[in-house]
C-alpha positions in Angstrom: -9.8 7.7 14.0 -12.2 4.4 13.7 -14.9 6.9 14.2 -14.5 8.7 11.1 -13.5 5.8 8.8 -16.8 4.0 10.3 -18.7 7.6 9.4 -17.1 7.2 6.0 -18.3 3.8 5.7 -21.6 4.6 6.6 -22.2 7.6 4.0 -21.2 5.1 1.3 -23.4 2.5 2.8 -26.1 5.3 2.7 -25.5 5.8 -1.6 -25.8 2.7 -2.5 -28.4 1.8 -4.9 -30.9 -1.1 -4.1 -29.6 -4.4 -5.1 -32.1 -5.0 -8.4 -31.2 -1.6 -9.6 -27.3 -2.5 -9.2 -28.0 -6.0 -10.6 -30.4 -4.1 -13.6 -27.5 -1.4 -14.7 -24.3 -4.0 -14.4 -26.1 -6.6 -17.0 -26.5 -3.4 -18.7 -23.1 -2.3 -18.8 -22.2 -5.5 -19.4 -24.3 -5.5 -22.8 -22.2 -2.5 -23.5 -18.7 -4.3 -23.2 -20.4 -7.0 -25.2 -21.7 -4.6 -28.1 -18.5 -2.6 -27.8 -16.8 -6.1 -28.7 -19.3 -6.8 -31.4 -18.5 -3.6 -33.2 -15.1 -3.6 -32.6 -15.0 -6.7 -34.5 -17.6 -6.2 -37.2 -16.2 -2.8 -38.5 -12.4 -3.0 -38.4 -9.9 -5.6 -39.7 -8.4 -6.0 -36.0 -8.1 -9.9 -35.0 -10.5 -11.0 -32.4 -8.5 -10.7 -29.6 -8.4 -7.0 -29.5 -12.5 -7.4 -30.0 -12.1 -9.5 -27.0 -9.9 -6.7 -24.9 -12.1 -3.6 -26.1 -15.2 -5.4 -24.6 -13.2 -6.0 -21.1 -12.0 -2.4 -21.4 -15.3 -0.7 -22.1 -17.0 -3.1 -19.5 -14.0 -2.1 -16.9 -14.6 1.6 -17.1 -18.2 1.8 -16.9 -18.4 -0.7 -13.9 -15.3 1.3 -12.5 -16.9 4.6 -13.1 -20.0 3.6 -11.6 -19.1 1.9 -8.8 -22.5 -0.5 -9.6 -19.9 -3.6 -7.9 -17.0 -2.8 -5.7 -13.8 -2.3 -7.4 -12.2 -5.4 -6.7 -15.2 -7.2 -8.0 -14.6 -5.6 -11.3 -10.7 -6.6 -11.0 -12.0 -10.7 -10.7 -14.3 -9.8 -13.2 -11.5 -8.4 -15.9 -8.7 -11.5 -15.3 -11.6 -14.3 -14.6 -12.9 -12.7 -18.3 -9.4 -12.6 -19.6 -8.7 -16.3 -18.4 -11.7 -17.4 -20.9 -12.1 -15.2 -23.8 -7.6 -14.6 -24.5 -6.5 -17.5 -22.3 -9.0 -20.2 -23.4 -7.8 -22.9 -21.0 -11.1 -25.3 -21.9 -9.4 -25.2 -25.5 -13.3 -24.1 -27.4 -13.0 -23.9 -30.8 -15.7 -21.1 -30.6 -13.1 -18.5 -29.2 -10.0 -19.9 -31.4 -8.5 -17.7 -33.5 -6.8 -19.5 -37.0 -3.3 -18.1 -37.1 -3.7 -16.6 -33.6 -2.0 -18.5 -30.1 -4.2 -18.4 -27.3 -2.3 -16.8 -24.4 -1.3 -18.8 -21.7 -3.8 -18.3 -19.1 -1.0 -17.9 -16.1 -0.4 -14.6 -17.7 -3.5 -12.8 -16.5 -3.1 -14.9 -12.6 0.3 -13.7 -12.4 -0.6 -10.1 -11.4 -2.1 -11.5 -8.1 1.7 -12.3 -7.3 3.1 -9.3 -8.3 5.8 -7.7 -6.5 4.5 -4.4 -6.2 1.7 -6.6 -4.7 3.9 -7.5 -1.8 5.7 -4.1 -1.6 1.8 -2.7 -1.1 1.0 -5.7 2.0 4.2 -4.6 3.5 3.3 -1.3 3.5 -0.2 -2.1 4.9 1.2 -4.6 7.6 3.1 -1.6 8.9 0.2 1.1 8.8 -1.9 -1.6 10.9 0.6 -2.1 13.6 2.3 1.4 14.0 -1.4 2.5 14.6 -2.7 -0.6 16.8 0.5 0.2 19.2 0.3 4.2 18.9 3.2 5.1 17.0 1.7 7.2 14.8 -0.1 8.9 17.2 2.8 9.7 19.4 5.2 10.9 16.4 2.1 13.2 15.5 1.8 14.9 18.6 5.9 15.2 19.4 6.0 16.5 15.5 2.9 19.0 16.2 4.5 19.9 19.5 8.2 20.8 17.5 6.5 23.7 15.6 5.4 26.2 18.2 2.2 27.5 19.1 1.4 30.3 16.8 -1.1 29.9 13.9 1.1 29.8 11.1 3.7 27.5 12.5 0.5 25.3 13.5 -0.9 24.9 10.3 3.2 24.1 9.0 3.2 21.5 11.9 0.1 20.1 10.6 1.2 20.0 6.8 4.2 18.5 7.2 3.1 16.2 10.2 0.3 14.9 7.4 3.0 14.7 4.9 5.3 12.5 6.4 2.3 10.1 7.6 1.0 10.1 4.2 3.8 8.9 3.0 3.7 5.6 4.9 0.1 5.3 6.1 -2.6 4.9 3.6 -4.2 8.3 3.0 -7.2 8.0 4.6 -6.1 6.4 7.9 -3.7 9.5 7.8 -6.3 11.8 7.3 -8.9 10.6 10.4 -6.2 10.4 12.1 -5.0 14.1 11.7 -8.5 15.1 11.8 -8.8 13.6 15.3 -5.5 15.2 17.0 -6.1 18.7 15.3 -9.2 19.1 16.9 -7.3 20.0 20.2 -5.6 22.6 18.3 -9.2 23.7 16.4 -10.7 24.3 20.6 -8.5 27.2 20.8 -9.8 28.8 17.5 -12.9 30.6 17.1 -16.0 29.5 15.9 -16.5 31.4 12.7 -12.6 32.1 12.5 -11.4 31.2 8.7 -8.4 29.5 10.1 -10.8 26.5 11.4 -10.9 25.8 7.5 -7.4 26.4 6.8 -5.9 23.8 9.3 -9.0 21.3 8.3 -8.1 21.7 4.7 -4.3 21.3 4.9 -5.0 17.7 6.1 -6.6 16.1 3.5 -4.5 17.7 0.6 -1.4 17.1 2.7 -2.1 13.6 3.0 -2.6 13.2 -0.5 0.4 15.3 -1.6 2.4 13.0 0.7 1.0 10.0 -0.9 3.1 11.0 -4.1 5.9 10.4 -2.4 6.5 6.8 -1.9 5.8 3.9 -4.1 3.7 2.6 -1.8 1.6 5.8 -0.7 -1.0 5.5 -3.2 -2.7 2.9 -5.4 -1.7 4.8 -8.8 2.0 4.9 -7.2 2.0 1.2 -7.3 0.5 0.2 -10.6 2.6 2.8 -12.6 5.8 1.2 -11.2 4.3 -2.7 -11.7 3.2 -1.7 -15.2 6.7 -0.3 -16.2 8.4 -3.4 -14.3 6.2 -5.3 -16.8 7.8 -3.5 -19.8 11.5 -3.9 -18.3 12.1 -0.4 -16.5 12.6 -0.4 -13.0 11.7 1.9 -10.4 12.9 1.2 -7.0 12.2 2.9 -4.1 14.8 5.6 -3.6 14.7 6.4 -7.5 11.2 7.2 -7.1 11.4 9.5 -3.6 14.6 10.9 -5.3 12.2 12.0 -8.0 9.1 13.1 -6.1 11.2 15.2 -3.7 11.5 18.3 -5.4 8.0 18.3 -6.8 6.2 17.1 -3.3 8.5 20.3 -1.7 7.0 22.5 -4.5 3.7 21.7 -4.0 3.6 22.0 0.1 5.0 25.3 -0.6 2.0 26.2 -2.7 -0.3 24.5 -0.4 0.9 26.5 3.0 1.0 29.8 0.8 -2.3 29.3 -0.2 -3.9 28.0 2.9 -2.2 30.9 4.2 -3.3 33.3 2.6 -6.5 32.3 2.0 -7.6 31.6 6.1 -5.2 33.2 7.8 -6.6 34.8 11.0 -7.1 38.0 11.5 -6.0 38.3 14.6 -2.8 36.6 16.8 -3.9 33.2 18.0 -1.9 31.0 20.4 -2.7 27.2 20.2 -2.1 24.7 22.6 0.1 21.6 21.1 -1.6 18.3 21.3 -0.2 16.1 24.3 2.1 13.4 23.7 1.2 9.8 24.3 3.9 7.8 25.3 4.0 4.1 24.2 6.0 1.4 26.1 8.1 -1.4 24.4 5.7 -2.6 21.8 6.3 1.1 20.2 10.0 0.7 20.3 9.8 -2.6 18.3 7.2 -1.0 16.1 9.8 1.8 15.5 13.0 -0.3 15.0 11.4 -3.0 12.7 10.0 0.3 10.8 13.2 1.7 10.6 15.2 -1.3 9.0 12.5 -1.6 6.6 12.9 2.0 5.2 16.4 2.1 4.8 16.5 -1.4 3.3 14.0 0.0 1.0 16.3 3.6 0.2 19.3 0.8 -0.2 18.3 -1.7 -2.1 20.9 -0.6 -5.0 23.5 -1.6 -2.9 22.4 -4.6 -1.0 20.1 -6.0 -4.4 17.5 -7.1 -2.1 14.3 -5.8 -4.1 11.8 -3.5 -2.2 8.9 -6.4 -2.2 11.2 -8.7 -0.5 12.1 -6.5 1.6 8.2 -5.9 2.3 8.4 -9.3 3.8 10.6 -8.7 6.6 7.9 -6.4 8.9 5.1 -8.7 7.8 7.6 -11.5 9.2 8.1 -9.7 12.5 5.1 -8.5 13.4 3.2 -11.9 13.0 5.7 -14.4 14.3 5.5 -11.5 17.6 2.2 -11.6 17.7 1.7 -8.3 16.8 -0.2 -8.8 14.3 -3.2 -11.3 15.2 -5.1 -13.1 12.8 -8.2 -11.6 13.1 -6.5 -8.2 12.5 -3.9 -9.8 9.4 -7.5 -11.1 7.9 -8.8 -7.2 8.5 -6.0 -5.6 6.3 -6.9 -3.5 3.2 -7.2 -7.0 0.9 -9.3 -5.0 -1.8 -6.9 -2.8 -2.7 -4.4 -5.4 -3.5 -6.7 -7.0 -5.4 -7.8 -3.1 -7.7 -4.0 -3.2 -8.3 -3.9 -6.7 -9.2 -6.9 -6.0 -11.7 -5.2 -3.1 -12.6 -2.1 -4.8 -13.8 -4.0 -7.8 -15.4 -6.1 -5.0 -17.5 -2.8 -3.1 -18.8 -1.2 -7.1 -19.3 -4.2 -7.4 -21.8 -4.3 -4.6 -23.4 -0.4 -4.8 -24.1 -0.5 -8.9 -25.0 -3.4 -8.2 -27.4 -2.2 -5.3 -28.6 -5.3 -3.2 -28.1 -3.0 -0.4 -26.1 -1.2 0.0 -29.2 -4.5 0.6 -31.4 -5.7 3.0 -28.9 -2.6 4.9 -29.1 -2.5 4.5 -33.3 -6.2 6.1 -32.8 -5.2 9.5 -31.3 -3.8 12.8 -32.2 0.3 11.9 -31.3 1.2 14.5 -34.1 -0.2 17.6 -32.0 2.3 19.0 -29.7 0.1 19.3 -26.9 -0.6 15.4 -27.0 1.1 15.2 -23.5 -0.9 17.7 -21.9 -3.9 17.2 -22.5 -3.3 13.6 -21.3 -1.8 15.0 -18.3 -5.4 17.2 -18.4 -7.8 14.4 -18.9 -6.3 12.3 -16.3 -6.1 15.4 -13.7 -10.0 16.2 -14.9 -11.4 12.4 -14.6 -9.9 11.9 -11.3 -11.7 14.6 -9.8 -15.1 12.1 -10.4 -13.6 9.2 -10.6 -11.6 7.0 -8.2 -7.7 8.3 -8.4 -6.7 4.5 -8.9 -9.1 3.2 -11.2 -8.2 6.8 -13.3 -4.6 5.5 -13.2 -5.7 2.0 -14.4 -7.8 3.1 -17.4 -4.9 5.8 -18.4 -1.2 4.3 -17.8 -1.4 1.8 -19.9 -2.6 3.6 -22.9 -0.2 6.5 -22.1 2.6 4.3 -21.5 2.0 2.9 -25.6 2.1 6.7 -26.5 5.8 6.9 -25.0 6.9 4.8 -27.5 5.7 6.6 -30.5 6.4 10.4 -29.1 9.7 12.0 -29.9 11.2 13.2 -26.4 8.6 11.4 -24.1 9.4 7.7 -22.4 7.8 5.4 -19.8 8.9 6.9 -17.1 7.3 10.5 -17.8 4.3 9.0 -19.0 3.6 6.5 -16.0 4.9 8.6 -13.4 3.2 11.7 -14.7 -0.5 10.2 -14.6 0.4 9.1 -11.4 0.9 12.5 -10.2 -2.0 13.5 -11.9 -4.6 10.9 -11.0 -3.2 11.4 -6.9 -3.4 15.6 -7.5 -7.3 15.5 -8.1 -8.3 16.8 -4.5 -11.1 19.3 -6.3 -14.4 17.8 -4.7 -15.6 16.5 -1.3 -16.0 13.1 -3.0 -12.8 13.3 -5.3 -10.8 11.2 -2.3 -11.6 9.5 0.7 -9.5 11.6 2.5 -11.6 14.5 1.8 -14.7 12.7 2.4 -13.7 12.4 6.1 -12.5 16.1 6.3 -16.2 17.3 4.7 -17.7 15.0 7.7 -15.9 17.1 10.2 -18.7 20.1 9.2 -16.4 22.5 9.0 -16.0 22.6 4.9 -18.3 23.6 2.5 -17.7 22.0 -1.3 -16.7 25.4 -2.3 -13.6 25.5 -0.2 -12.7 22.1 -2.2 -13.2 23.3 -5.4 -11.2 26.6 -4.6 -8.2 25.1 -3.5 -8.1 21.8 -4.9 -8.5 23.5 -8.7 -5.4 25.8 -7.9 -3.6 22.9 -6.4 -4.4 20.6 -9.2 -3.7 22.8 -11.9 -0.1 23.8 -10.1 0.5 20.1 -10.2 -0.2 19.6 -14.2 2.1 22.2 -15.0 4.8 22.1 -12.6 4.9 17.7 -13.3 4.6 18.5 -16.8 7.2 20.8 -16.9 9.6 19.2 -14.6 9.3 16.0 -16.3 10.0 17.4 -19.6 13.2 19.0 -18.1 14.4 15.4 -16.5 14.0 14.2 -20.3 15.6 16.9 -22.1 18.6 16.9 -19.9 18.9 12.8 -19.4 18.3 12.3 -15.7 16.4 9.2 -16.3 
């Protein structure tokens, strides 16, 4: 499994462009945020605030888009920008607004010590130590082992097996992991045989599909729920599996039918199941603290514990064990925590300054199809674009919409992009998950394409329309 995340590291080490060219093309984008401002400012009536916030938010999405800095660079760059230009600590008369309160600079540091924030380091904590001990790796192969030996219960085992991980373990771990123990099953196939695509295939769209399920199994998961904590609706973690259930089901469904169909071999094969590891009692620990931390997290109506507390409690146990060493606590995925923190800072502009509702003012609410084709866009830009910083640039403008569509709220909005921004699977570089599973050779882009349009598009019309139906009857 380090072997392909180190081969994924290495392909993006490979793209990179030199250093002056980077340097060159982020002063220019830069410029862009800055003219965007300028323009902003000189041809409407809007206070300079919102000048301010365009700039950021034009600035955001190129460097975002382009990945000319890492992504949490561009997150220190939006709240360290925010902190001087809206916050004004330094008190400059040249960014004072007459009539106009500065806003209180804390506002833009507090995302850093969001919950959701600690509900994602939980969630990290016990990804790192269920793998460093072997858990998942011995659930995997006992799982795999349940669902017989013939090729369409194989590639079931190896769907759902994905699934469940991806709901828990960060998609990409989940998918070099799966990659790894399906090769034993991939020794007994042919070279040649379509089925060697079929089972490669159903892990990286299984693990992403699985991702939708938890609030902590994707990126866009998180920030949907922190930005509708930040607007007073609360998501906890049973509401949202309770939700994603019937539409995660639907879409496995799809995804074995299609797979199915599409690489199905054409003659009877018999695969060997992958053999089990047994762990000692580091495992059991691993398994019990993992346990308690999922059902206080499916029980925290009745307890009132929230879920980022609750996040705490493996973190706890694992460290003060020794589990979790230093070195490999200072190794955890701290970038993403700090995307999602710029992530929430950006929508906490946008809303303070008002600029989300200008955007929102700006397009077409009185068409009937308004919905969709957000739902569209988002599906369409995540396909090129990173799935969380497309959830960044689109939830909080979406989530403004809400409030000015008849029979759309929050909810559908925030929890639909989401959907949306983790269903675009249609290219080798859509996902780092299928990044890894293009590295195994046994994919061209065209299978992507294929399959990831089909299950993309299923997912913008099944969301849309099962949303719609959980607002027209009330369920939430």
């Amino acid at each position: 499994m380090n072997r392909r995340i180190k081969q994924l590291s290495r392909i993006t080490t490979e793209l990179q462009l030199p250093r002056a060219k980077r340097l060159l093309m982020f002063f220019g984008i830069a410029l862009i945020g800055v003219l965007a401002g300028w323009v902003t400012s000189a041809t409407t009536d809007y206070p300079p605030p919102v000048a301010y916030m365009t700039g950021i938010l034009v600035t955001a999405a190129f460097l975002w888009a382009t990945e000319i800095i890492p992504l949490f660079a561009t997150s220190l760059l939006i709240i360290g920008t925010q902190i001087i230009l809206l916050g004004n600590p330094g008190e400059w008369g040249i960014l004072q607004t007459p009539g106009i309160a500065a806003i209180p600079y804390q506002s833009f540091l507090a995302p850093l010590a969001d919950p959701i924030i600690y509900l994602f380091l939980g969630g990290f904590i016990l990804a790192k130590v269920g793998v460093k001990v072997n858990v998942d790796v011995y659930l995997s192969s006992a799982m795999l082992r349940i669902f017989g030996l013939s090729a369409k219960s194989a590639l079931l085992g190896v769907i759902v097996c994905t699934t469940i991980f991806g709901m828990w373990i960060s998609n990409t771990a989940t998918t070099a992991m799966m990659i790894t123990l399906t090769a034993s099953l991939l020794a007994f196939v042919p070279a040649g045989n379509s089925f060697r695509k079929g089972l490669t295939l159903a892990i990286p769209f299984s693990a992403s599909i699985g991702g939708l399920m938890t609030p902590i199994g994707s990126p866009p998961n998180a920030i949907a729920v922190g930005l509708l904590a930040k607007e007073g609706v609360q998501v906890d973690f049973l509401t949202w599996m309770v939700i994603m259930f019937p539409l995660v089901l639907i879409l496995l469904f799809i995804l074995f039918q299609l797979l199915w169909y599409r690489y199905k071999p054409e003659e009877p094969l018999m695969l060997t199941p992958v053999e089990t590891k047994p762990f000692g009692g580091e495992g059991i620990f691993v398994i019990v603290v993992f346990t308690i931390t999922v059902l206080l997290w499916l029980t925290d109506s009745l307890h009132g514990i929230p879920s980022a507390v609750v996040a705490l409690f493996p973190a706890i146990m694992f460290t003060a064990s020794g589990l979790l060493s230093v070195k490999e606590f200072n190794r955890l995925e701290w970038n993403i925590l700090f995307v999602i923190a710029g992530g929430l800072a950006l929508g906490q502009g946008m809303n303070l300054t008002g600029l989300d509702q200008v955007i929102a003012n700006s397009l077409p609410l009185e068409s009937e199809w308004i919905v969709l084709i957000i739902f569209s866009t988002t599906l369409v830009v995540g396909t090129f674009m990173s799935n969380t910083t497309t959830a960044i640039l689109f939830i909080p403008m979406a989530m403004s919409m809400a409030q000015q569509l008849e029979g759309v709220n929050m909810k559908f909005m925030a929890l639909g992009l989401a959907v949306m921004a983790g269903s675009s699977m249609a290219l080798p570089i859509s996902t780092p998950p299928n990044a890894i599973a293009y590295s195994s050779g046994e994919l061209t882009s065209k299978d992507f394409i294929i399959n990831g349009v089909v299950i993309g598009v299923c997912s913008l019309f099944i969301t849309y329309v099962y949303f719609w139906l959980l607002t027209y009857f009330g369920l939430w």
